[in-house]
C-alpha positions in Angstrom: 7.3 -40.0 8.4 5.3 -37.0 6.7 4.3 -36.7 3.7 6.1 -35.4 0.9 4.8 -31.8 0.1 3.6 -30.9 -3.5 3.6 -27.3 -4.5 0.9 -26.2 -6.9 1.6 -23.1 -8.7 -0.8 -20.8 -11.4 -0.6 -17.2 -12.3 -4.5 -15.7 -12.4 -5.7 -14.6 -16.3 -7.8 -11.7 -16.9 -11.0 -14.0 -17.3 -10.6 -15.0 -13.8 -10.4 -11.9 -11.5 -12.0 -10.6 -10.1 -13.1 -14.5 -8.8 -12.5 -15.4 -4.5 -9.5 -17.1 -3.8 -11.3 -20.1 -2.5 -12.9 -20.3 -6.0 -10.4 -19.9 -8.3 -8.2 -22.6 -6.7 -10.3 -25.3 -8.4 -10.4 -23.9 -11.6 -6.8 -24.1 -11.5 -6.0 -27.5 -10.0 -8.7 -29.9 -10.9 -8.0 -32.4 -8.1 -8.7 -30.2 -5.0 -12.7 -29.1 -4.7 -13.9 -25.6 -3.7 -14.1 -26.8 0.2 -11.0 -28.9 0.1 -9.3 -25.1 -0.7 -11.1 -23.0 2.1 -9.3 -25.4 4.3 -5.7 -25.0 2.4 -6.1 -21.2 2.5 -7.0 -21.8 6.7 -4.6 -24.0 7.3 -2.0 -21.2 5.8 -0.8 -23.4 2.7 -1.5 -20.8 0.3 0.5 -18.1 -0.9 0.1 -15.0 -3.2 2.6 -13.2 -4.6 5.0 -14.6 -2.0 3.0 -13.6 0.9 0.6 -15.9 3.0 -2.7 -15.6 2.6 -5.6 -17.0 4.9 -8.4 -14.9 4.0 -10.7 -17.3 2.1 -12.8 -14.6 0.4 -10.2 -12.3 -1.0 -10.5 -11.2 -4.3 -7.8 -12.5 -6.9 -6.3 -10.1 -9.8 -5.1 -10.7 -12.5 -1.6 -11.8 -13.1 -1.4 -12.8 -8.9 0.9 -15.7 -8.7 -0.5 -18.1 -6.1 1.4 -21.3 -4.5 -0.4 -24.0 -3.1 1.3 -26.5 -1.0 -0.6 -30.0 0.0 1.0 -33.0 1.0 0.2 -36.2 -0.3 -2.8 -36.5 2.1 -3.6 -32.7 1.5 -4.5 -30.5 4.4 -4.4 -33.5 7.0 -0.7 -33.9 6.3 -0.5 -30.4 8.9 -1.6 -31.8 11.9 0.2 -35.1 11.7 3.0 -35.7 14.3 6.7 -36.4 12.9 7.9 -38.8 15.2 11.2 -37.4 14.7 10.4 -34.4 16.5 9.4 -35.9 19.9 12.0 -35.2 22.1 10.1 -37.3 25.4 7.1 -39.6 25.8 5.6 -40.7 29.2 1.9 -42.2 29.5 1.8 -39.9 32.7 2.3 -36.2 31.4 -0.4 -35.0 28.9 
């Protein structure tokens, strides 16, 4: 069973541009460190404005709207395997 996922959502202030994505992410959700966001934004589980971003020094501005999703295990949760999903399972094909 995956986790459930939590979205995390801010809107950049003035003070804050023009800070790296990968840096203001912390600022903004205490619980997740400066490294633990690199790998969100790598992983994909980072939005701006609606669109995906995966560039982990990108400048912010202000008044960007950025989404954050992390599961209850955070970036782990992505490369779990739902056991739902597996349609066949033989200990002789890889």
């Amino acid at each position: 069973m995956q986790s459930p996922i939590n979205k995390h959502c801010f809107t950049v202030a003035a003070d804050k541009a023009p800070l790296r994505l990968d840096q203001v992410i912390p600022l903004y959700i205490a619980e997740f460190s400066r490294e633990q966001a690199k790998k969100f934004i790598q992983i994909g589980a980072v939005w701006i404005n609606d669109k995906r971003v995966q560039i982990v020094s990108r400048k912010v501005i202000a008044g960007d709207e950025v989404a954050l999703y992390a599961g209850r295990h955070g970036y782990r949760t992505y490369y779990e395997i739902n056991q739902q999903n597996i349609l066949y399972e033989d200990d002789d094909v890889i």
